[in-house]
VEXBABA-386877 format. One record per residue (C-alpha): residue in one letter; x, y, z. Coordinates in steps of 0.5 Angstrom, whole numbers, plus 500, padded with zeros to 3 digits. Layout:
! residues N
+---+-----+-----+-----+
| r |   u |   v |   w |
+---+-----+-----+-----+
| A |   X |   Y |   Z |
...
+---+-----+-----+-----+
END
This chain:
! residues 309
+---+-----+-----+-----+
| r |   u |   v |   w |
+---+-----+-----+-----+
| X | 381 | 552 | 599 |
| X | 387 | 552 | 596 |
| X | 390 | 545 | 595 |
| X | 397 | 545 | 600 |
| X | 396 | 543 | 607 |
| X | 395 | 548 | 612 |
| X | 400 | 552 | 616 |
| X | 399 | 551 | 624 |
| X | 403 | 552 | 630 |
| X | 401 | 549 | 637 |
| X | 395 | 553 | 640 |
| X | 391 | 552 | 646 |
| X | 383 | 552 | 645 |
| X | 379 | 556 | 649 |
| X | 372 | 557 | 650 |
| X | 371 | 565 | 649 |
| X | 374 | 570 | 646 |
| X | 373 | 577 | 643 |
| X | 376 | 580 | 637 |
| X | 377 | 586 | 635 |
| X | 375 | 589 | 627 |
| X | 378 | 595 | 624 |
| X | 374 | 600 | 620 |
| X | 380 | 600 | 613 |
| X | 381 | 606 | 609 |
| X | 384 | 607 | 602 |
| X | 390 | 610 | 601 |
| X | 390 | 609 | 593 |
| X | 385 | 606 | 588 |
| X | 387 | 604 | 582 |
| X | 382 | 599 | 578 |
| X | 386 | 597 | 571 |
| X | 381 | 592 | 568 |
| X | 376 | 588 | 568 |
| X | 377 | 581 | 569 |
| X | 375 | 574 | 567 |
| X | 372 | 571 | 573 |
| X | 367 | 578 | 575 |
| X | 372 | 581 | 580 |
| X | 375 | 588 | 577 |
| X | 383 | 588 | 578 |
| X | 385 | 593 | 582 |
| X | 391 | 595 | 586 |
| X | 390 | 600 | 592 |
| X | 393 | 602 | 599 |
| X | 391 | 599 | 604 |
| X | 390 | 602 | 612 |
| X | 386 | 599 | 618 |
| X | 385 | 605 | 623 |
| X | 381 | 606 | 631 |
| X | 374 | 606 | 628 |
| X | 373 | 598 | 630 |
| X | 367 | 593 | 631 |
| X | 367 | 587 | 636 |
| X | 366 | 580 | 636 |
| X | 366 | 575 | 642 |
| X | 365 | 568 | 640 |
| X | 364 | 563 | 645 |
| X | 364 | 555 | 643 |
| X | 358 | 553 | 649 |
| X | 359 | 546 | 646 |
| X | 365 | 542 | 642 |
| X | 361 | 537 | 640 |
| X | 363 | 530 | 637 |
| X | 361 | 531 | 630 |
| X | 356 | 534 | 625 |
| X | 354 | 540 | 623 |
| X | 356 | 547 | 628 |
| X | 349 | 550 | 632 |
| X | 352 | 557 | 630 |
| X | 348 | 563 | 633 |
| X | 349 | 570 | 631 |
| X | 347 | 576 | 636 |
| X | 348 | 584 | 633 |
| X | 348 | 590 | 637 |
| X | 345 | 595 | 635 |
| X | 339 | 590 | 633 |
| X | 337 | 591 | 626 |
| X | 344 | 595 | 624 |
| X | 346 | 588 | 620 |
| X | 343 | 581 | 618 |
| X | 343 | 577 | 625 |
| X | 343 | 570 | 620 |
| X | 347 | 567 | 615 |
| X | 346 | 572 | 610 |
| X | 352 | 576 | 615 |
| X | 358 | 575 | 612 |
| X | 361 | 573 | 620 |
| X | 356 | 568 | 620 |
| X | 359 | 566 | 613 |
| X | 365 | 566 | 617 |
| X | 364 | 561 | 622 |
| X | 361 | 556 | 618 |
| X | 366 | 556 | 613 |
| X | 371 | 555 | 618 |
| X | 368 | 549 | 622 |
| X | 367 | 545 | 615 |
| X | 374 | 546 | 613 |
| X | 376 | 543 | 619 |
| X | 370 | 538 | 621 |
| X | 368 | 542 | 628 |
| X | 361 | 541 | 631 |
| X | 359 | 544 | 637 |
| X | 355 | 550 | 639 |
| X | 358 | 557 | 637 |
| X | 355 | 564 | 639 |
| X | 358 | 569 | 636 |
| X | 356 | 576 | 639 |
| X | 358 | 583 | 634 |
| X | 358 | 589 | 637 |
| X | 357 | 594 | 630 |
| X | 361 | 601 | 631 |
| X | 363 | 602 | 623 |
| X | 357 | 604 | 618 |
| X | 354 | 600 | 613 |
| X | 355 | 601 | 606 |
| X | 361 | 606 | 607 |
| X | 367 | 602 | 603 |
| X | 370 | 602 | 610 |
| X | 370 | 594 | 610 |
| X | 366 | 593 | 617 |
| X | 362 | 586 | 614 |
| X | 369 | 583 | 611 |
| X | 373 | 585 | 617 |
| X | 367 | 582 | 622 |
| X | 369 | 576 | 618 |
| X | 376 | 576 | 619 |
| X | 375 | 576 | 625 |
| X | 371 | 571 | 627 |
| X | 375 | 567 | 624 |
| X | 381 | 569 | 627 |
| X | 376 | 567 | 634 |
| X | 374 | 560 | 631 |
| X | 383 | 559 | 630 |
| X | 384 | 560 | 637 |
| X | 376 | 557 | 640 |
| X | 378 | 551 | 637 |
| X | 386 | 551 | 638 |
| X | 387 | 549 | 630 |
| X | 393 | 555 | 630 |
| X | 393 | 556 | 623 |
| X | 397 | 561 | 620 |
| X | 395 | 567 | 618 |
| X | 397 | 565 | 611 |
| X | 392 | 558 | 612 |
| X | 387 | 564 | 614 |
| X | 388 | 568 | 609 |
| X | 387 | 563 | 604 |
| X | 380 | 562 | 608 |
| X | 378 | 569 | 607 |
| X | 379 | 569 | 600 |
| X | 373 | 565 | 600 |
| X | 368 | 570 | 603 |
| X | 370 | 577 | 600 |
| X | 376 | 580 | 596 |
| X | 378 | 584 | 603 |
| X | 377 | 580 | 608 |
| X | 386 | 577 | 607 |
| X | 387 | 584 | 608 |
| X | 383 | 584 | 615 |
| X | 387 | 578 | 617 |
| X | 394 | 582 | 617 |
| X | 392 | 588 | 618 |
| X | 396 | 595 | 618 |
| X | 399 | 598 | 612 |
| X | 398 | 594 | 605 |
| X | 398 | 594 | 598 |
| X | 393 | 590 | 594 |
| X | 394 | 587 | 588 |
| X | 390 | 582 | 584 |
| X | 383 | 582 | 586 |
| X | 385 | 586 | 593 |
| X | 388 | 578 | 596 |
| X | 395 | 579 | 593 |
| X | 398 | 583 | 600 |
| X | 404 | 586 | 600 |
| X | 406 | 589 | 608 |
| X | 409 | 596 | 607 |
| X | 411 | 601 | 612 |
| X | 406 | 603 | 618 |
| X | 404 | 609 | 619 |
| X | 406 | 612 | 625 |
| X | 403 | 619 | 625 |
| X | 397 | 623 | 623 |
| X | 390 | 623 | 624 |
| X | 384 | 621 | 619 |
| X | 378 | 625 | 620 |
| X | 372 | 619 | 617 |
| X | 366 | 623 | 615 |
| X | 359 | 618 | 614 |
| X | 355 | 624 | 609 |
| X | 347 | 621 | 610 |
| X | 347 | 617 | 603 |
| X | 348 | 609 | 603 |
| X | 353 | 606 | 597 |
| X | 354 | 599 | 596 |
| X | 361 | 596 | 594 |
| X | 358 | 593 | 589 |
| X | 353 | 598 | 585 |
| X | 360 | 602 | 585 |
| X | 364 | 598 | 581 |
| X | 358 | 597 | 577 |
| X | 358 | 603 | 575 |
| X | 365 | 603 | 572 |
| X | 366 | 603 | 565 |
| X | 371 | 600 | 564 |
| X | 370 | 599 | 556 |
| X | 376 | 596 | 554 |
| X | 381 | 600 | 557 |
| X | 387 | 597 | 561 |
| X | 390 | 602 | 566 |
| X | 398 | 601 | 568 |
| X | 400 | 599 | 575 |
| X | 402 | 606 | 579 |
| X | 404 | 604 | 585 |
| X | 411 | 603 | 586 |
| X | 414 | 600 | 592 |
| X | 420 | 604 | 593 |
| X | 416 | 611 | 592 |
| X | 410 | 609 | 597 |
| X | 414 | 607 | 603 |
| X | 418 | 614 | 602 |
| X | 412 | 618 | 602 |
| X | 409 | 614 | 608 |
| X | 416 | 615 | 612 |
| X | 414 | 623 | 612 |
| X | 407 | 622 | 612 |
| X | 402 | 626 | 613 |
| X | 406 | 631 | 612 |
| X | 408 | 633 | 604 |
| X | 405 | 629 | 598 |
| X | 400 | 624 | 597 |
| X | 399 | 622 | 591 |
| X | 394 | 617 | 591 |
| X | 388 | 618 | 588 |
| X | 381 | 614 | 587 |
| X | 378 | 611 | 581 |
| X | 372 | 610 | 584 |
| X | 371 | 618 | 585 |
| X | 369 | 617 | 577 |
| X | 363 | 614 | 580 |
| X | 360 | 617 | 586 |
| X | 361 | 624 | 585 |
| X | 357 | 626 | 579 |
| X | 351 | 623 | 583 |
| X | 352 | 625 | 588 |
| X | 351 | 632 | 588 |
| X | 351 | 633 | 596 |
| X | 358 | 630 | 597 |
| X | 360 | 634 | 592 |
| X | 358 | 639 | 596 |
| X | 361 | 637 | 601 |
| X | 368 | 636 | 598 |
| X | 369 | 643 | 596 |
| X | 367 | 646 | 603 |
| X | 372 | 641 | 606 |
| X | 378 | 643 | 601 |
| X | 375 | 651 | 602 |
| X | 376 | 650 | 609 |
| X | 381 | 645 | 610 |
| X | 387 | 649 | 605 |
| X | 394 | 645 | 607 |
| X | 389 | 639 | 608 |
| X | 390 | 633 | 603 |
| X | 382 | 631 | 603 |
| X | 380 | 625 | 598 |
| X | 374 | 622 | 597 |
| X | 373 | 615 | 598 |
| X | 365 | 612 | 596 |
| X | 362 | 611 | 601 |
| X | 364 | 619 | 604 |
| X | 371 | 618 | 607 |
| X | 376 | 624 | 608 |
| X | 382 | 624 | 610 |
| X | 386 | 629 | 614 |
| X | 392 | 632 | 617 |
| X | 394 | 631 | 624 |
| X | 392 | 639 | 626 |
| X | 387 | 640 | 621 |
| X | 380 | 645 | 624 |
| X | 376 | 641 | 621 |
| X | 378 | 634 | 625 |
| X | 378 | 639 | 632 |
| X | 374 | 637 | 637 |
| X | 373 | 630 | 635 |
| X | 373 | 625 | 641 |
| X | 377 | 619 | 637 |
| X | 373 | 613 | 636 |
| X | 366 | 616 | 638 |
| X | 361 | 618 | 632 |
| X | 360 | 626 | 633 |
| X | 353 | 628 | 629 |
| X | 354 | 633 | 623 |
| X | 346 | 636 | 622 |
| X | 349 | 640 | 617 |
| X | 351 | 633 | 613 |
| X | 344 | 630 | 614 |
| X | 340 | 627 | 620 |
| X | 344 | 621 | 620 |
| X | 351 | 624 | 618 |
| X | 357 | 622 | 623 |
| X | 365 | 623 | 623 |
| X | 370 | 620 | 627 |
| X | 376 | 622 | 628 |
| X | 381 | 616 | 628 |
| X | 389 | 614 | 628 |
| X | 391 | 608 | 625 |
| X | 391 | 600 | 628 |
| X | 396 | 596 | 627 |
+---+-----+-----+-----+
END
């Protein structure tokens, strides 16, 4: 943790509370350099979008010291880890030793965002456990205190604190708010293959190249204030990995991009599409609720989203 005090304001404690975690999609992703400490230096567009998990917290006992008695439950059973090896529980542990609570913490969590699909579920889970624990205990740390906590846990989770359009630099912690999104649809489709964060950025070869940054400011708060319509012109440097691959995803793309011509369609690694508002393709979609896509695979999904917050 960093060093400076915390940042807190007056805050009531509670003894439950549930808490909404938003699936996130990438806009941009641009990798520029391996770094030092193992992490890749990335900057990339940053969206949280309908498709959410839930978690409820309740504090069952505060106790008087001592380390917390944390339970984890997950519905459906069997989708995540239900023990320390979730990065909620993580969470939860971290921010009762920073702050030295005890007690016996529930955590309940609702899973709807699929697993190893790059659309951030575990670290949004994360974060919203410990925006929970910020108000069961009272603490009434800001979101930059949280921010700073998160960092702890995984590079996306700073982002699920704040929420909304971002741009990410560094590692994905150093967050710039842009303009929100206010209009235009996401059709997420899940294709029935599964794709670690971390497998794909290992298969980056990286060598000794050193990309520039691409994103300017200026220039993306123009395209989102007309967005989704006109140009777009973000792109994936993950897309160098996954594609050549996986030969059913590139399959995928091309029949999407054949049917959906005024469409901007963008892979994203875990299988993530992006759409206009009015596209055939996202037709029919009931937003938040999965619709199966037999044609994708037996396990195949796609949701038609808007963007949160």
């Amino acid at each position: 943790m960093p060093d400076r005090a915390p940042r807190r304001t007056a805050a009531v404690p509670c003894s439950s509370v549930t808490v909404t975690a938003p699936a996130k999609v990438n806009l941009h992703l641009e990798v520029l350099r391996h770094r030092d400490d193992g992490y890749h230096e990335i900057e990339t567009i940053l969206q949280t979008v309908s498709l959410c998990d839930h978690v409820r917290a309740e504090l069952r006992d505060r106790g008087a010291g001592g380390p917390p008695r944390i339970s984890l439950s997950v519905e459906p059973s069997g989708s995540v880890p239900a023990s320390r090896l979730n990065l909620a529980w993580q969470a939860a542990e971290l921010f009762c030793r920073s702050g030295g609570f005890g007690g016996e913490l529930d955590l309940q969590l609702t899973k709807r965002i699929p697993v190893e699909a790059g659309l951030g579920g575990g670290s949004s889970d994360a974060a919203a456990v410990l925006a929970a624990c910020n108000r069961l205990y009272g603490t009434g740390l800001s979101p930059g205190s949280l921010q700073d906590m998160g960092a702890e846990l995984g590079s996306d989770v700073p982002f699920f604190i704040r929420g909304g359009t971002q741009a990410a630099r560094g590692r994905g912690t150093e967050l710039q708010a842009l303009t929100a999104i206010t209009r235009g649809k996401f059709l997420i489709v899940k294709p029935d293959i599964a794709l670690r964060t971390s497998d794909v950025y290992a298969g980056l070869n990286m060598g000794l190249t050193l990309r520039s940054p691409k994103v300017n400011i200026r220039t993306v708060e123009a395209l989102i204030a007309r967005f989704p319509t006109g140009s777009w012109f973000g792109a994936n440097r993950l897309e160098d990995v996954v594609l050549p691959t996986q030969p059913a995803l590139q399959r995928l793309v091309q029949s999407l991009r054949e049917n959906n011509r005024r469409s901007d369609v963008r892979q994203r690694f875990g299988g993530l599409r992006r759409f206009r508002r009015r596209t055939s393709a996202g037709r029919g979609l009931a937003g938040g609720r999965p619709t199966r896509l037999a044609s994708l695979g037996r396990r195949s999904l796609a949701w038609r989203c808007s963007r949160q917050g």
